[in-house]
N, C-alpha and C positions, 0 to 999 in steps of 0.2 A: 773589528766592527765599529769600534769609538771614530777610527779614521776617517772609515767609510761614510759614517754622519757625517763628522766634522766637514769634509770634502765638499757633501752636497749642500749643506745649510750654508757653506760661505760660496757656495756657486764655483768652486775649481772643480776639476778634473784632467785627468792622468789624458792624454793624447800622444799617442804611439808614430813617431814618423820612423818608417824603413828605408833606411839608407843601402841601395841597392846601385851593382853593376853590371856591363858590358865588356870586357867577360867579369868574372865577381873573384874576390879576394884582394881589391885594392884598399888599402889601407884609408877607412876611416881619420879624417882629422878635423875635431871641433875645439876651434882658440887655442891649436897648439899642441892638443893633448889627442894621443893614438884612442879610440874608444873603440876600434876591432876591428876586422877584416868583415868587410862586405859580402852578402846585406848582413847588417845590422841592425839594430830598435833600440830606439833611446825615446825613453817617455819624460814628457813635459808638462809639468802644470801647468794650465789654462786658467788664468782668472777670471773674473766675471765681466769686466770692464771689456778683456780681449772680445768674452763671449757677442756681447750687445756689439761689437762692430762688426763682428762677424769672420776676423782674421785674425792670427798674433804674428809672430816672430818669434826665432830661435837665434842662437848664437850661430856665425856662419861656419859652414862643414866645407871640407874637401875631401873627394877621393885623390889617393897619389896611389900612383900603382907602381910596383915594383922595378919600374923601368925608370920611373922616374917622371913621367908622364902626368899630368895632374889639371883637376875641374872642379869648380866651384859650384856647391848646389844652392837650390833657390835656399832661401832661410822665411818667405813670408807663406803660410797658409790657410790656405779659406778654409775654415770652420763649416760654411754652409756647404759647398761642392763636397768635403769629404769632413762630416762632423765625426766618424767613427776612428779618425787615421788619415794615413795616406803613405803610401810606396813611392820615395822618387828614383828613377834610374836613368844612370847616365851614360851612355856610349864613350866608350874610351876615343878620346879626340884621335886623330889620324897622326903617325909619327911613326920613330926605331922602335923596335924593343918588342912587338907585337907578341912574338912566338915566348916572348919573356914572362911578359906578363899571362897569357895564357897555362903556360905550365905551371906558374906560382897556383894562378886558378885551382887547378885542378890536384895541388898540395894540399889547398885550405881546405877543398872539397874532402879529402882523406882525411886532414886531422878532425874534421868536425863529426867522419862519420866513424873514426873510433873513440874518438872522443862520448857518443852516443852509445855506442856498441859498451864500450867500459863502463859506461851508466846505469846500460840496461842490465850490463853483468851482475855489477855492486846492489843494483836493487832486489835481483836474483835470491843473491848468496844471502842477502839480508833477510828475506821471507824465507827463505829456508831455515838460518840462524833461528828465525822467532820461532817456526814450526816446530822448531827440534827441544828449543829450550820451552816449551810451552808446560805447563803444570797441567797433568792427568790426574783427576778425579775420577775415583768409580766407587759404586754402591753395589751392594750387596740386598736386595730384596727378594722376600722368599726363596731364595736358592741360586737366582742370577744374578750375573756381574754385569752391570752396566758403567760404562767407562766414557769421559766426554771426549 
């Protein structure tokens, strides 16, 4: 909660750009460093100064796709046109490797949906755990047992 002040009285906030593809699982690269398989979100503080011109900038990204195949995305955005976000996607430029990067695609697509599926599992097994280990109380009043 302290954050969440903190954030508004100095005028920043959290701004979500989603790094997105054509086909998607091309690897994210910001200054060098892998940040995920596309699309991706990577949130940036906006300071106040960016605010009042109405745009800022980010560190430049690329997608490289598994062929080897690679594009540069914009790095400046307008605040006013998309103040909440913004999604950029980029067409995999024309070249070899098409059918390459396509099935890597549809690998990231799999790992992310067991990935989800295993989450949902552990989050399962955990509400169960709590249910199971839960402390039952019960009273005895005039002759009934009431139990919680």
């Amino acid at each position: 909660m302290l954050l969440l002040v903190s954030a508004v009285l100095s005028g920043c906030g959290s701004y979500g750009v989603t790094y997105n593809t054509i086909p998607q699982g091309a690897s994210l690269i910001c200054k060098g460093q892998h940040e995920g398989y596309t699309p991706t979100t990577l949130n940036y503080d906006v300071d106040s100064d960016s605010k009042k011109r109405g745009y800022f900038s980010t560190i430049p990204c690329k997608a490289r796709w598994v062929s080897g195949i690679q594009k540069d995305y914009d790095n400046f955005w307008d605040l006013e046109e998309f103040p909440d976000g913004v999604m950029r996607t980029l067409q995999r430029p024309d070249g070899d490797g098409y059918s390459q990067d396509a099935e890597f695609a549809l690998k990231v697509q799999g790992m992310k949906y067991q990935r989800e599926s295993a989450s949902a599992a552990r989050d399962a097994a955990n509400s169960a755990a709590n249910a199971i280990n839960r402390t039952v109380v019960c009273n005895t009043i005039a002759g009934y047992t009431i139990c919680n």
